[in-house]
C-alpha positions as CSV (number, residue, x, y, z in Angstrom):
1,X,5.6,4.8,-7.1
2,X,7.3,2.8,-10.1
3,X,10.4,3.4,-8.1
4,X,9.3,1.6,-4.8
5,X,7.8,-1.1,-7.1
6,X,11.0,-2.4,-8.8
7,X,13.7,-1.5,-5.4
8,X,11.0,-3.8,-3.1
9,X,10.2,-6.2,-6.4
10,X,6.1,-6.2,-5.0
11,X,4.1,-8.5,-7.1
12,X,1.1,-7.6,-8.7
13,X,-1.2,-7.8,-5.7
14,X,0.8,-5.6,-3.8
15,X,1.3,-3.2,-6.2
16,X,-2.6,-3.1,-6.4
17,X,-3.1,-2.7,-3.2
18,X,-0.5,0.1,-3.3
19,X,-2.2,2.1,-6.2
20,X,-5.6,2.1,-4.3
21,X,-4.5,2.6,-1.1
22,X,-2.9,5.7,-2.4
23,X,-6.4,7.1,-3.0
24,X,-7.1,7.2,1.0
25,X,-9.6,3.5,0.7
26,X,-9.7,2.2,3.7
27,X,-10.0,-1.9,4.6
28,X,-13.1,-2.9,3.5
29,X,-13.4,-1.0,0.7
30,X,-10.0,-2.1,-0.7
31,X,-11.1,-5.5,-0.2
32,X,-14.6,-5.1,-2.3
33,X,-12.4,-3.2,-4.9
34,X,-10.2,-6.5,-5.0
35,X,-12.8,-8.9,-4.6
36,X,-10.8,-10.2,-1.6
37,X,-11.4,-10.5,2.4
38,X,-9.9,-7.8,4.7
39,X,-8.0,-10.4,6.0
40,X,-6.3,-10.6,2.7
41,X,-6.1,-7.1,2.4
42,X,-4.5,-6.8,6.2
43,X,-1.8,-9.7,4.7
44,X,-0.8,-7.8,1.8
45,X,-0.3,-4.5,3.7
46,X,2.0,-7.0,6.5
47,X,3.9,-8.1,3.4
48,X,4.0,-4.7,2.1
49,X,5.4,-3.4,5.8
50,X,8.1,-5.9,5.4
51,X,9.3,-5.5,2.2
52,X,9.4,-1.5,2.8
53,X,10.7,-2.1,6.3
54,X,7.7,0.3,7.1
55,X,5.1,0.3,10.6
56,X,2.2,2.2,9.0
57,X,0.3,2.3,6.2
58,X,1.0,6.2,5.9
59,X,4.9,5.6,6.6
60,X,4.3,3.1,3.2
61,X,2.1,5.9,1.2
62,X,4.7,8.8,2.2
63,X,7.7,6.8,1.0
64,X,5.7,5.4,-1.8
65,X,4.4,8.7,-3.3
66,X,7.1,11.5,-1.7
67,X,6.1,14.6,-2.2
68,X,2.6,13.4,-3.8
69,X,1.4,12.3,-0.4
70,X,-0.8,14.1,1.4
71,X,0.2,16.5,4.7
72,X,-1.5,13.5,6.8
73,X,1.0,10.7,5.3
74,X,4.3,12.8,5.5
């Protein structure tokens, strides 16, 4: 993940967002976890799309994590 970190330079939200995504959280949780709205949490992952030049959040976890993603993200 370090990797997708430094070639997209995410800040430090993203990156947070990221990590715990990674661990299948879903909206509402991610934004309790953050202490933010899921309206935040929905920005980020747009940024996040962009940045990766991905659609999905599991086309961002698959790319993010490779082989480490789960069957359902590849």
């Amino acid at each position: 993940m370090e990797v997708i970190v430094r070639s997209f330079a995410l800040s430090p939200r993203e990156c947070q967002l990221l990590e715990l995504s990674a661990a299948g959280l879903d909206t509402a949780t991610l934004a309790r976890r953050l202490g933010i709205s899921r309206y935040t949490v929905q920005g980020v992952f747009k940024s996040l799309f962009g940045k990766c030049d991905v659609q999905s959040r599991g086309a961002l976890l698959a790319m993010a994590l490779g082989p480490l993603a789960p069957a359902v993200y590849r």
